[in-house]
N, C-alpha and C positions, 0 to 999 in steps of 0.2 A: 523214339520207339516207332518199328514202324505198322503203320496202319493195312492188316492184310483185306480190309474189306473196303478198301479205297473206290468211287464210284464218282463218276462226274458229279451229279447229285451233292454227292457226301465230301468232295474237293468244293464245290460251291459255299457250301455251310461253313465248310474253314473260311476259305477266300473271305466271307462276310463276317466272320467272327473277329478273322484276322484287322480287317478295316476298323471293327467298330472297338477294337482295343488301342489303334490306334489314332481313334477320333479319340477315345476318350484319354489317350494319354498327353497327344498335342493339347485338346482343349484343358488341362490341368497345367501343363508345362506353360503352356504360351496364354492361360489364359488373358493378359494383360496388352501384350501384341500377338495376336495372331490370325488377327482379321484375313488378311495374306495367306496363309497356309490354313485355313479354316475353308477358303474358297478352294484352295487346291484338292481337300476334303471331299468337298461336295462335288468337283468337277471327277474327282475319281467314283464317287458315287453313283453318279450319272453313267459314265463309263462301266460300271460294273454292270447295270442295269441293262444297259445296251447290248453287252455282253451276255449275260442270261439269256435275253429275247431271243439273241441271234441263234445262240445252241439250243434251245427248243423249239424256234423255228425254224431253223436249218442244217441242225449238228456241225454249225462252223462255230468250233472250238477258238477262233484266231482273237478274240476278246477276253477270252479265258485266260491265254497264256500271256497278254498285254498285262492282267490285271496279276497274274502271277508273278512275271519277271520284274513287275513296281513295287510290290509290297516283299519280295525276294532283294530287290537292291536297297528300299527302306530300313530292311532289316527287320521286319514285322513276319518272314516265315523263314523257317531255319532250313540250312542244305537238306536233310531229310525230308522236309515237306513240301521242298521247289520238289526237288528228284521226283518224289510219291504223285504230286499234282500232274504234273509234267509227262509222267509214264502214264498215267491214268488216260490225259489228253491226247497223247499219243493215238491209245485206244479208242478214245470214243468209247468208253462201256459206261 
């Protein structure tokens, strides 16, 4: 379905919703080994945060779309919500 009142803002709240569904699904699935992908977790964390900073303090979106096209090849946002994120970034709105 798609979202008509898409807003960098309101792509960010997915983007993080998106992660923290899939923190909590690796840490259920792996949680026995996955010390390894737990870090990779955090290091995307890291990476998203850097990414915020940067488009509020500079409206460069180029962290946004990093953290979109990883949780997009994960398979944690569906083609509609790359495309919706993506056109939004586009914009800068």
């Amino acid at each position: 379905m798609a979202d008509t009142n898409m807003t960098v803002s309101r792509a960010i709240e997915l983007l993080l919703d998106k992660m923290n569904t899939r923190r909590q699904y690796v840490g259920g699935t792996f949680a026995g080994w996955g010390g390894g992908t737990t870090g990779s977790i955090n290091i995307q964390q890291r990476d998203m945060n850097a990414a915020i900073t940067l488009w509020r303090e500079k409206h460069d979106v180029s962290g946004l779309r990093q953290i979109t096209a990883e949780l997009h090849a994960y398979g944690n946002l569906t083609d509609t919500e790359h495309d919706q994120i993506m056109k939004v970034l586009d914009g800068d709105t």
